[in-house]
C-alpha positions in Angstrom: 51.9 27.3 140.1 50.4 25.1 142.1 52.5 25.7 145.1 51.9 29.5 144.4 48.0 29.2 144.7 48.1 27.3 148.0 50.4 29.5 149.5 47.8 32.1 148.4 44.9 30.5 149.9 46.4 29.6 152.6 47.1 33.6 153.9 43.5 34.1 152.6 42.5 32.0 154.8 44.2 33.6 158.0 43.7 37.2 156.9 40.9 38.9 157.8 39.4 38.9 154.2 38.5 35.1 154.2 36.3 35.8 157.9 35.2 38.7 156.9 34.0 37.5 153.7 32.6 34.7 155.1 30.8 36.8 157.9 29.2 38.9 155.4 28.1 36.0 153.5 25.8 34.8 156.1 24.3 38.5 156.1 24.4 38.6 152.5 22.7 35.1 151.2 19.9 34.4 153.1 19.0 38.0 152.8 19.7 37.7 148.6 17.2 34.3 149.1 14.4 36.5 150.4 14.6 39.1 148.1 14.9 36.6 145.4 11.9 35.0 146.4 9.5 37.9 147.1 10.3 38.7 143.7 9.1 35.4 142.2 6.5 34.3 144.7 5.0 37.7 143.3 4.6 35.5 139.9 3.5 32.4 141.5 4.0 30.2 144.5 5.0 27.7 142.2 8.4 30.7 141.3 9.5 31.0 145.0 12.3 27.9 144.2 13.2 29.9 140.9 13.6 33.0 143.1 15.8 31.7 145.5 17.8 30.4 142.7 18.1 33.8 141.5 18.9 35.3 145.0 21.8 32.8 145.4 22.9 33.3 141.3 22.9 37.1 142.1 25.1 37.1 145.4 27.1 34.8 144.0 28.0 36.6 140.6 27.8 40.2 142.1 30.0 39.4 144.6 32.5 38.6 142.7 32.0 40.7 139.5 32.1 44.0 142.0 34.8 43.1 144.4 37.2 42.2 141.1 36.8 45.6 138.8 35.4 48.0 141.7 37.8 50.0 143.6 36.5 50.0 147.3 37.8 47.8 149.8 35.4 45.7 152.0 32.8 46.7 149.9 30.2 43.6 149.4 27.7 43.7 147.2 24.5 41.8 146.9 20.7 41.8 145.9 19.6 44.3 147.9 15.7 46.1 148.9 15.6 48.5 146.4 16.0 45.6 143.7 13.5 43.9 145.7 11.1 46.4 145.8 11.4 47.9 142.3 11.3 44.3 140.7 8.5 42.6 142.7 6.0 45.9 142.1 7.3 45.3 138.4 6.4 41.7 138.4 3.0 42.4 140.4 2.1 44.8 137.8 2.9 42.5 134.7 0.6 39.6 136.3 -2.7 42.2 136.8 -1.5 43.1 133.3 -2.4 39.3 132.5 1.4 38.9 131.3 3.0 35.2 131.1 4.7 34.1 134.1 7.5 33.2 131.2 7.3 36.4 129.5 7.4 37.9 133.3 10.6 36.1 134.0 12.4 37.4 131.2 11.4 40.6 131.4 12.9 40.5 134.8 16.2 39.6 133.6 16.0 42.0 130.9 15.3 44.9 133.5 17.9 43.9 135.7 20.3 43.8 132.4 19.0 47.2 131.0 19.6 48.9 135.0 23.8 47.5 134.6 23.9 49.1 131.1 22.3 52.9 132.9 24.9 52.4 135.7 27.8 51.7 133.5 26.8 54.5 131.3 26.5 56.9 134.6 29.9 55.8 135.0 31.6 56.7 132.2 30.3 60.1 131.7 30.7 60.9 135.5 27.7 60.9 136.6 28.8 59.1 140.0 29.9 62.0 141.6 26.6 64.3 141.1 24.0 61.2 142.2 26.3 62.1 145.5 24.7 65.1 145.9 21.0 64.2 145.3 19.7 66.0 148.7 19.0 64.0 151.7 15.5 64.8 152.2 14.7 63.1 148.8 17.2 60.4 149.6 15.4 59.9 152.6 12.1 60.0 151.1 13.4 57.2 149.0 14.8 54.8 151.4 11.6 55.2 153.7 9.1 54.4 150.5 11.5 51.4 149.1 11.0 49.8 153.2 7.8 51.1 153.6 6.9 48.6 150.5 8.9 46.0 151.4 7.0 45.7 154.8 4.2 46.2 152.5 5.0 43.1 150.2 5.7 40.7 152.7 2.7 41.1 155.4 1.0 38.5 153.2 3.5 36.2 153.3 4.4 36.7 157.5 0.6 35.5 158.2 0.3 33.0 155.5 -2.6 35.1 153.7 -3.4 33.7 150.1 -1.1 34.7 147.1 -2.0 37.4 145.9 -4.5 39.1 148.8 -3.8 42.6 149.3 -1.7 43.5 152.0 -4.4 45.6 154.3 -6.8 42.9 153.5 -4.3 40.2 154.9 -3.8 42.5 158.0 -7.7 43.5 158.9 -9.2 39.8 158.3 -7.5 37.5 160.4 -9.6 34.9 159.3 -7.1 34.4 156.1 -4.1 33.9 158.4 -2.1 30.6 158.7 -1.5 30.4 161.9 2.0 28.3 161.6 3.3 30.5 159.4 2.5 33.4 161.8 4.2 31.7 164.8 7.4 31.0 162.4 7.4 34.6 161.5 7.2 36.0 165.0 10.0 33.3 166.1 11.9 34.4 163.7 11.8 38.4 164.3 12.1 37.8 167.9 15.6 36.0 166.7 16.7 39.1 164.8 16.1 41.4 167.5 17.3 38.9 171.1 19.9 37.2 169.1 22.8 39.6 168.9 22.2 40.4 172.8 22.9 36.2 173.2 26.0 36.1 170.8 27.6 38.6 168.6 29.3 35.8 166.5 26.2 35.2 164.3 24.4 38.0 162.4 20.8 38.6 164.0 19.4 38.2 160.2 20.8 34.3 160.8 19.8 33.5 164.2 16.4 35.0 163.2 15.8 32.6 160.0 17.8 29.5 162.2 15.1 30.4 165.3 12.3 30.0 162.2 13.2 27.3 161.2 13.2 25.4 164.6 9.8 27.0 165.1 8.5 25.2 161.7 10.0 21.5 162.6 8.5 22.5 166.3 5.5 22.9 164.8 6.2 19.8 161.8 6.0 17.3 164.7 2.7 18.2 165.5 1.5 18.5 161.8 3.1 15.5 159.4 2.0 17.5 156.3 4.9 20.2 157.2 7.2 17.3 156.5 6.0 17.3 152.9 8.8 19.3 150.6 6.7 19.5 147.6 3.5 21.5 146.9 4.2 23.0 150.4 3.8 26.8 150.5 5.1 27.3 154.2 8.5 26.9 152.5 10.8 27.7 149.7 10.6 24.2 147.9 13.2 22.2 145.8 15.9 24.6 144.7 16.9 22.7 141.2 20.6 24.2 141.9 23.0 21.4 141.4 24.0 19.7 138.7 22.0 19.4 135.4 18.9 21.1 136.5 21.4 24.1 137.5 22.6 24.9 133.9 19.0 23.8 132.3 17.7 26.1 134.1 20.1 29.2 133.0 20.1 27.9 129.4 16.7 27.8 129.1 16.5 31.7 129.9 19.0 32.3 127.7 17.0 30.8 124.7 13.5 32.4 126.0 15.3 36.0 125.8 15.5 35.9 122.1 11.8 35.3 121.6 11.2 38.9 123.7 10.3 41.8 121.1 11.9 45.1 121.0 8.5 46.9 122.0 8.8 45.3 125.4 12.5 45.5 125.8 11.5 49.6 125.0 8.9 49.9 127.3 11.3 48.7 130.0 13.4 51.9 130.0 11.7 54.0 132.5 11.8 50.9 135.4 15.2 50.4 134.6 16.3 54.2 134.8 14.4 54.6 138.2 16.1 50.9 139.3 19.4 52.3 138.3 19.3 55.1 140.0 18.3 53.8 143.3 21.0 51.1 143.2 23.3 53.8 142.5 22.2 55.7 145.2 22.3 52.9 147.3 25.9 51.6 146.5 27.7 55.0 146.8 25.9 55.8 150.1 27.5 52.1 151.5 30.7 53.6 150.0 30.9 57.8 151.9 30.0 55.7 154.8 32.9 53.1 154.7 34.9 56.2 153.4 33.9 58.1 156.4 35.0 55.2 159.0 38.0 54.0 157.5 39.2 57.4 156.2 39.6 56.2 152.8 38.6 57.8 149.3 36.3 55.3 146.9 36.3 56.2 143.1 32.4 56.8 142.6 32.6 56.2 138.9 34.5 53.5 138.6 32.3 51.9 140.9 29.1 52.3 139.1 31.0 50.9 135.8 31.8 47.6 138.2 28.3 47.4 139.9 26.7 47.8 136.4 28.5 45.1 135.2 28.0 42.9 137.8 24.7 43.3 137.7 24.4 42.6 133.6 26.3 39.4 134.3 23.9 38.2 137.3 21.0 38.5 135.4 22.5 37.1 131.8 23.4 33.9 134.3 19.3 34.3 136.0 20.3 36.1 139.4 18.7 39.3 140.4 20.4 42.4 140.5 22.3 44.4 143.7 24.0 47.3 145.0 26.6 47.7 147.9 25.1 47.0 150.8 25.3 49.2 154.0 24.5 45.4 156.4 26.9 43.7 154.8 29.8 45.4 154.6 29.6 46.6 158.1 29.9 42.9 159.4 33.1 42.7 157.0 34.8 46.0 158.3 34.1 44.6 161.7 35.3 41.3 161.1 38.9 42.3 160.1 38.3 42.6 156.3 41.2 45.3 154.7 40.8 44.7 151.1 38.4 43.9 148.0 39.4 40.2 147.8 37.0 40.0 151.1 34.3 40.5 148.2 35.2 37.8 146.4 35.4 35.0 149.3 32.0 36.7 149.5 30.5 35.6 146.3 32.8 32.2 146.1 31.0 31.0 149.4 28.1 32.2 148.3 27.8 29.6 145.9 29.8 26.5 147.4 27.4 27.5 150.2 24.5 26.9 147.9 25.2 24.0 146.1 26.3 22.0 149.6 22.9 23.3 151.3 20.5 23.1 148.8 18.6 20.5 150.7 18.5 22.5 153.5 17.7 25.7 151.9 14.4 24.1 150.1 13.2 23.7 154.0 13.4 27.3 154.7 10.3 29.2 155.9 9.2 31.4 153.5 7.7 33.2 156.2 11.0 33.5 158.5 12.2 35.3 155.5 9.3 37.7 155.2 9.5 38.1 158.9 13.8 39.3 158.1 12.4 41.3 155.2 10.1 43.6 157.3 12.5 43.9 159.7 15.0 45.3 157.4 11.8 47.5 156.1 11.6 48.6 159.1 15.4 49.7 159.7 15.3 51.4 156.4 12.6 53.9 157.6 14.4 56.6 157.9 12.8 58.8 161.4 15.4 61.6 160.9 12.9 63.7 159.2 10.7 63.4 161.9 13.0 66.7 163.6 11.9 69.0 160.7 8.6 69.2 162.0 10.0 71.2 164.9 11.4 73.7 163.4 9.5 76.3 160.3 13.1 76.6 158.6 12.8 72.7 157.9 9.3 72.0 157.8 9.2 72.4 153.8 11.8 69.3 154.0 9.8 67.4 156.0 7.4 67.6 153.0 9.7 67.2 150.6 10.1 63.5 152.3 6.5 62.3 152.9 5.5 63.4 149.0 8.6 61.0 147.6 6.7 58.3 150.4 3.5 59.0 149.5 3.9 59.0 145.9 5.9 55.9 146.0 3.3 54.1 147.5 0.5 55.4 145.6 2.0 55.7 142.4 5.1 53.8 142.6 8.9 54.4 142.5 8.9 55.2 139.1 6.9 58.6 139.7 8.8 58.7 143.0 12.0 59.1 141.0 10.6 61.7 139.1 8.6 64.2 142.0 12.4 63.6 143.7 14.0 64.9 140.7 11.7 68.1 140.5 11.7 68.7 144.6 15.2 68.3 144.2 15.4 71.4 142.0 12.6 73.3 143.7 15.4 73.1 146.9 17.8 74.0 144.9 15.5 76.9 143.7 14.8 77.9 147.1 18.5 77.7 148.5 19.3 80.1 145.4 16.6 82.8 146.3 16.4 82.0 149.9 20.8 83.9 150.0 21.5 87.0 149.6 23.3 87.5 146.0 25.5 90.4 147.1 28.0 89.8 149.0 29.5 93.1 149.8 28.4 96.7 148.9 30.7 99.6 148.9 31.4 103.0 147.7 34.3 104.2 146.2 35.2 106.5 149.2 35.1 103.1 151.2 37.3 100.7 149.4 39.8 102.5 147.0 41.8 101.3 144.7 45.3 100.0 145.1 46.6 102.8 143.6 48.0 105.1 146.0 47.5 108.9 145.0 48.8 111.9 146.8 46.8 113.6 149.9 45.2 116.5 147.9 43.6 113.4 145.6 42.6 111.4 148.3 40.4 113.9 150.1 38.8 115.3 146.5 37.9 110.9 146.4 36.5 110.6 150.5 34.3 113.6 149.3 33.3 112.3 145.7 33.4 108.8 146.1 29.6 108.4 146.8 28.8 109.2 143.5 30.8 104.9 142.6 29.0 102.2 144.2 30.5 98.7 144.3 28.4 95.4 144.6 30.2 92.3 145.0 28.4 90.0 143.5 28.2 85.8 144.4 25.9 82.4 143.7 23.9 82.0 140.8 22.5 84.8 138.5 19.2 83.3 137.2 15.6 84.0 137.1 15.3 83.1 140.4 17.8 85.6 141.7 17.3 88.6 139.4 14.7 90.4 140.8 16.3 90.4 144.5 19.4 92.1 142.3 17.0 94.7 141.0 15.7 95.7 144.2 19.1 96.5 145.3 20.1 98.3 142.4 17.4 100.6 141.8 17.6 102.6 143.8 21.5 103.0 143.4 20.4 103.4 139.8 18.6 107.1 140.5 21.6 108.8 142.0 24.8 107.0 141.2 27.1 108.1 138.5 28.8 104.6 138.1 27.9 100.8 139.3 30.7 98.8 139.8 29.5 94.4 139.0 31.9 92.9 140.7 31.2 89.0 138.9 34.6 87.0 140.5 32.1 84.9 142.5 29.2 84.3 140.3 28.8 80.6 139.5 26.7 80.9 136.8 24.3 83.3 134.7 21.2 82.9 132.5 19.4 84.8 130.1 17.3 86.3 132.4 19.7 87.9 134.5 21.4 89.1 130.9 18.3 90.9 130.4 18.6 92.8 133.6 21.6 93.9 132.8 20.6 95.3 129.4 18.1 97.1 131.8 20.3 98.5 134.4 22.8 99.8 131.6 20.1 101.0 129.8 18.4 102.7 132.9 22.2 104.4 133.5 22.4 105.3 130.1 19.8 107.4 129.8 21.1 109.5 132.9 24.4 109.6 131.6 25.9 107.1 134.0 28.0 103.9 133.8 27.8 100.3 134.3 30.9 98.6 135.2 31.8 95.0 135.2 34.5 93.4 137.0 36.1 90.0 136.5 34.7 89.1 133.7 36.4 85.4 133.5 36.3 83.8 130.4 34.9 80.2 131.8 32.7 80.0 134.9 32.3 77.4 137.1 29.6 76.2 135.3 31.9 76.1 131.6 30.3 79.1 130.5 32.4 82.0 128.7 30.8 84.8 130.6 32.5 87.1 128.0 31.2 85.5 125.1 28.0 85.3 126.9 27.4 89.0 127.2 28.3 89.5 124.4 25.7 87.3 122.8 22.9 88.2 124.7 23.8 92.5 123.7 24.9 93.4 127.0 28.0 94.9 125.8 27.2 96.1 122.8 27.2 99.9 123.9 30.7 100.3 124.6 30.5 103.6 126.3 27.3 102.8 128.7 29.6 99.2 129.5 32.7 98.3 130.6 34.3 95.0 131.3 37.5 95.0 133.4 39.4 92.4 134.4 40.0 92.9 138.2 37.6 95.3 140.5 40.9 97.2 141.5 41.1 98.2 137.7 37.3 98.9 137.7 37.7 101.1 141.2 40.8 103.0 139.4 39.3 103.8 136.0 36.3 105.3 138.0 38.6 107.6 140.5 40.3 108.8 137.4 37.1 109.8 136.1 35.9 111.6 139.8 39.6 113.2 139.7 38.7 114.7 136.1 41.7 113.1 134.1 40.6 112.8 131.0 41.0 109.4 129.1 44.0 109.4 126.1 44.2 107.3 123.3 48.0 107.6 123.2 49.3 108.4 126.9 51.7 111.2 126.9 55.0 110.7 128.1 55.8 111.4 131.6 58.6 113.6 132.3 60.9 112.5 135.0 60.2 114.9 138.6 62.5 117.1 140.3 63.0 116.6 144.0 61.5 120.1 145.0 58.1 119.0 143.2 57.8 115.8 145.0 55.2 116.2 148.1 58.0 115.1 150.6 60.0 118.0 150.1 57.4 121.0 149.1 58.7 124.3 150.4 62.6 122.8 151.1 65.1 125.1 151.0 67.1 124.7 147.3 70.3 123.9 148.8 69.5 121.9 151.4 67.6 119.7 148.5 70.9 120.1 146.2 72.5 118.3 149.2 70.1 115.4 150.0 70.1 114.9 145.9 73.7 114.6 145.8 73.3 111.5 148.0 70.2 110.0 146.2 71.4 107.1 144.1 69.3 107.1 140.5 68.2 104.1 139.3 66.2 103.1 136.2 64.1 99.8 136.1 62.4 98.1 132.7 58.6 96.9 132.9 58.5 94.1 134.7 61.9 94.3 136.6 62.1 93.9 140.6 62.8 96.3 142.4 63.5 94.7 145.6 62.2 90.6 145.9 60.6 89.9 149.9 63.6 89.0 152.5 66.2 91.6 151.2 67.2 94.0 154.1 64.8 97.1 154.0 67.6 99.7 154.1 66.2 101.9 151.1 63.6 104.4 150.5 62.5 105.0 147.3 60.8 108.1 145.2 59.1 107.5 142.2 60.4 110.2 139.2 58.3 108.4 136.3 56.6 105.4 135.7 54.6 102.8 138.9 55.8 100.1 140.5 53.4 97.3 141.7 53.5 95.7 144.7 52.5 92.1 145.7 52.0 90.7 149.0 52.2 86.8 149.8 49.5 84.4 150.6 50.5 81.9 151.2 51.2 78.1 148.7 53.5 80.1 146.6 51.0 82.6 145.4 50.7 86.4 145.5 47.9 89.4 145.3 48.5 92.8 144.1 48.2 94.9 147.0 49.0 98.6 145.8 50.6 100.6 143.3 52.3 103.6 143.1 53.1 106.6 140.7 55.1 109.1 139.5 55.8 111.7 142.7 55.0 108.9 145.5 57.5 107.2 147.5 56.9 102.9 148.8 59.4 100.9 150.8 58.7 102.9 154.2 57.3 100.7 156.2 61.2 98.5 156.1 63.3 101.9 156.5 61.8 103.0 159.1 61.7 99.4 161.1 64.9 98.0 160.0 62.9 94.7 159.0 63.6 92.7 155.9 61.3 93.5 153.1 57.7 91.9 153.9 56.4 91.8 149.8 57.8 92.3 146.3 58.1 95.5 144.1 57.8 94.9 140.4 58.1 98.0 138.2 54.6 98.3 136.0 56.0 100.0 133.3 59.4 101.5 132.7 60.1 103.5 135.7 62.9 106.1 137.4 63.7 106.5 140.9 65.9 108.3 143.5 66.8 105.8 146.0 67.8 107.3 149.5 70.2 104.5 150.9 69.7 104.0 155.5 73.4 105.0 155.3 72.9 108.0 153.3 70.3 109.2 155.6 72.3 108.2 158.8 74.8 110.6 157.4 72.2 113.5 156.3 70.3 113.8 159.8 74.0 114.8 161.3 74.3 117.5 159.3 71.0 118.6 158.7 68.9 117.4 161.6 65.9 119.6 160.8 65.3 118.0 156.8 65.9 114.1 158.5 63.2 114.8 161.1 60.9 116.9 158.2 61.3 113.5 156.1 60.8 111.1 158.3 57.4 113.2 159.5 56.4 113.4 156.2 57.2 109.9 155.5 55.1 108.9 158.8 52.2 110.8 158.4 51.7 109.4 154.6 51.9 105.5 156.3 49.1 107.2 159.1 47.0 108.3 156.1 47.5 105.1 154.1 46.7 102.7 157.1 43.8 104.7 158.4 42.4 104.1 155.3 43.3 100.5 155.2 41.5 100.5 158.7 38.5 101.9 157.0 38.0 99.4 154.9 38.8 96.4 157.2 35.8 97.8 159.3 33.6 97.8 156.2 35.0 93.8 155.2 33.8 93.3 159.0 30.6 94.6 158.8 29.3 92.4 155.9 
């Protein structure tokens, strides 16, 4: 076992994981240490210590809790600014409220407990997958107020202004600045910016707080009280992290948590919603990027069931919670990590890193790391939005973005959260409304049915078909769609004998646009005309039974004013039956199989030239559902339908099929292979039970010799049907074109 574990560590240790890990450990724990101390130093100056503690407690255990039950390799996560800035406006508001700095510490913990539970619970009812789609101007409106007050939160602490003095006051009176800690704060941003054009081996965040903290001993030389560790508020102070103090220090919460009462646990809810969400947000964002450079696929719930556990564990053991972090994990892909155990020797250096430095941790400036805050404040503003302005069709997101900002400073992230959520649907709203909801229109003397009829009943259709219109309809019916619907069908309304609904790409429908319906069949009724619906699915994309729907809400309760159909070919046919005049049967009456002198080929034929092309016709009978001929087999057969329809279906490729005509009794199919000699391009499948005199290529062959005249009549007739057939088909490719 023993052996086994060295051998282990030991290609951990010259894979990419273990200097990958490592690299993104000296992004990830100063950078926890900051945020861990703006947080606290927010209660007290006397909390900065207890902060850092928590920092280090939170990128230790996140690390490691994440990276072992998430799913998404070289993902490292850490306390992060959203955590920052949620907490430490939490914990500023609880000391104006005159809370305990106790009580305020434990609430902390119990916020950072109650955001896990909302991210596991998003999690396990798949909720990681929509927070994906939250739009980008709101995500940006969130990103930019979260740095915005960050910057905010720190400018206090970069010019060593008194705890506590408001952040404009600290920047308009310079007569509360610290000069030392100023100096230390501009060495250190000056690190973070020149550093990684000196050397790429350290992270700028590192050389930033290392050039700080040469800055503060510069300065220590010429001021002996610098040298003092305690009661010093130029830097972090004694950490308490090693040995007995450590585990007081973490037992002690623990006990303090039971004396909270449920009232405040309750009233915690709404911070820890809004905190969940924006870790969420800020994890899975860190994820479609790494997806989107290493061409990988990351499992969005499964990681917001690890990250919310991770971050229930780091604040049961006092560390503050975290997210995936963008930083980070970029300095892990790019230092060779390939796997999640670069997580975990993350979080394990993380702490050993902690307990060996702890000395020299308690020396850092905590100005050098407000100075690394406001610089990653100032990365997080997101100036993207800043194009919008130039253009009117994005202006309104441009808004969108500075009212999340503005409300987040002036309000907070709480209300932030919420005016995102309702922009978020107004864009939707406006998306919806903004498209067209038809897709195509049409009239029946454009876009036929697949049924083929004979000559004489095509030309009565190109003259009556006006009196059918077709809408195809698409997107969302709602009240937000349903009067732009009207507007197009009223008019259609007044001098239109049927409507044709196509529904086979509507997402969704609400009551309102159910009422419009009830309104255009009942506007249709009372001139004797039809409403039509096509494709009425039983579940929509949305998990609605459209059926059921419209039946609850009455729009099919009048039977004769409405009528569903499954397909719009079915629709287009029942409606060219009706401009033909065939009248509708309850019980069909049988057909009676045609002679060959009433089929249209052969009107006007001489009786005994017929007699002899019949006694060379093969007759075949085929059951409902039977093939006729299967696509491949060699297209030496014509056939004429006596009784009954065949269907036939075209391929389209993955193994699938559409219908793409159908033919009756008198009609002939299978022309377009006899005349080309080409194996057969589709499939004909007998509709119902069906007769047919099949004219083999050999039989013909042997016909034209002997009666020259009937072979080139045939193959005339047979030619100008295919013209008629594919001009039409040209028709209505022009009219798909057009829209």
């Amino acid at each position: 076992m023993g052996d086994a574990m060295a051998d282990f560590l030991k290609k951990l240790y010259q894979s990419g994981d273990f200097w990958g890990g490592f690299a993104a450990m000296l992004v990830a724990l100063p950078a926890s240490i900051a945020f861990g101390v703006t947080i606290y130093a927010a209660i007290s100056p006397s909390h900065a210590a207890l902060g850092a503690l928590a920092g280090i407690v939170g990128a230790t255990v996140i690390g490691l809790v994440a990276s072992t039950f998430g799913g998404t390799d070289r993902l490292i996560s850490a306390p992060c600014a959203p955590a920052a800035a949620v907490l430490s406006a939490f914990a500023i508001g609880m000391v104006q409220d005159g809370v305990p700095a106790g009580s305020i510490v434990l609430m902390l913990l119990m916020l950072g407990i109650l955001a896990g539970g909302f991210q596991v619970l998003f999690g396990f009812v798949g909720l990681g997958r929509l927070i994906k789609y939250i739009p980008y101007p709101v995500v940006s409106g969130y990103m930019t107020g979260v740095g915005l007050i960050i910057i905010a939160s720190q400018l206090s602490k970069l010019v060593g202004a008194p705890l506590g003095t408001p952040w404009h006051q600290s920047l308009l009176n310079p007569a509360l600045w610290d000069w030392r800690a100023l100096v230390v704060g501009v060495a250190t941003i000056a690190g973070i910016l020149l550093g990684p054009s000196v050397t790429k081996r350290l992270p700028g965040m590192i050389i930033g707080v290392l050039a700080g903290i040469v800055a503060y001993f510069g300065l220590a030389m010429q001021d002996a009280s610098l040298l003092e560790l305690s009661a010093n508020p130029l830097i972090i102070g004694p950490l308490g992290v090693s040995g007995e103090g450590y585990f007081a220090a973490i037992s002690e919460r623990w006990h303090e948590i039971g004396d909270l009462r449920l009232a405040q646990v309750g009233a915690l809810f709404g911070s820890a919603l809004t905190l969940a969400v924006l870790l969420s947000i800020d994890t899975l964002k860190t994820c479609v990027v790494l997806d989107q450079m290493t061409h990988s696929q990351h499992n969005p719930n499964r990681e917001l069931v690890a990250q919310g556990a991770a971050n229930i564990a780091s604040s049961s053991f006092g560390g503050m919670p975290g997210a995936g972090t963008m930083g980070a994990t970029l300095i892990n892909l790019s230092s060779g990590a390939t796997t999640r155990a670069s997580g975990l020797v993350e979080g394990v250096l993380a702490l050993l890193s902690a307990l060996l430095l702890s000395n020299f941790i308690a020396w850092i400036p905590v100005s050098a790391l407000a100075a690394g805050l406001i610089v990653v404040g100032v990365r997080m503003i997101d100036r993207e939005p800043l194009r919008f302005i130039q253009s009117t069709a994005t202006v309104f997101d441009f808004g969108v973005v500075v009212a999340v900002v503005v409300v987040a400073l002036s309000v907070g992230l709480i209300a932030a959260s919420g005016v995102g959520v309702a922009l978020a649907i107004v864009l939707f709203l406006r998306e919806q409304i903004g498209g067209t909801v038809v897709r195509h229109k049409f009239y029946v003397n454009q876009m036929s049915s697949n049924w083929h009829r004979p000559e004489a009943e095509t030309r009565i259709l190109e003259h009556k078909g006006d009196q059918a219109v077709i809408f195809e309809l698409q997107g969302s019916l709602f009240f937000g769609t349903t009067q732009q619907l009207y507007s197009l069908l009223e008019a259609e309304i007044k001098t239109r004998d049927f409507i044709i609904l196509d529904m086979k790409r509507i997402q969704s429908v609400d009551v309102t646009a159910a009422h419009l319906l009830n309104q255009v069949r009942d506007s249709m009724a009372a001139k004797g005309a039809i409403l039509l619906l096509s494709n009425v699915r039983d579940n929509l994309p949305n998990g609605r039974n459209l059926r059921e729907f419209l039946e609850q809400t009455g729009v099919t309760d009048n039977k004769e004013t409405v009528r569903l159909f499954p397909e719009l070919d079915a629709a287009i046919e029942w409606v060219e039956d009706r401009l033909l005049g065939e009248v509708e049967q309850v019980v069909p009456a049988p057909e009676t199989p045609m002679l060959l002198a009433e089929m249209e080929l052969f009107k006007g034929r001489k009786d005994d030239t017929l007699a002899d092309l019949e006694g060379r016709l093969v007759h075949r009978l085929c059951a409902a559902g039977e093939t006729v001929y299967s696509r491949g087999e060699p297209g030496d057969a014509l056939y004429m339908i006596r009784r009954g329809s065949v269907k036939i279906f075209a391929p389209i490729g993955a193994g699938r099929t559409r219908h793409i005509a159908t033919f009756g009794r008198g009609d002939f199919f299978g022309g377009l292979a006899f005349l080309d000699g080409r194996p057969r391009g589709n499939d004909a499948i007998a509709a119902v039970e069906t007769e047919f005199f099949v004219l083999s290529l050999e039989q013909f062959n042997s016909l034209s010799e002997e009666h020259k005249r009937l072979a080139i009549t045939l193959l005339s007739a047979i030619a100008r049907t295919l013209a008629i057939r594919l001009r039409h088909a040209d028709t209505e490719i022009a009219m798909l074109h057009e829209y």
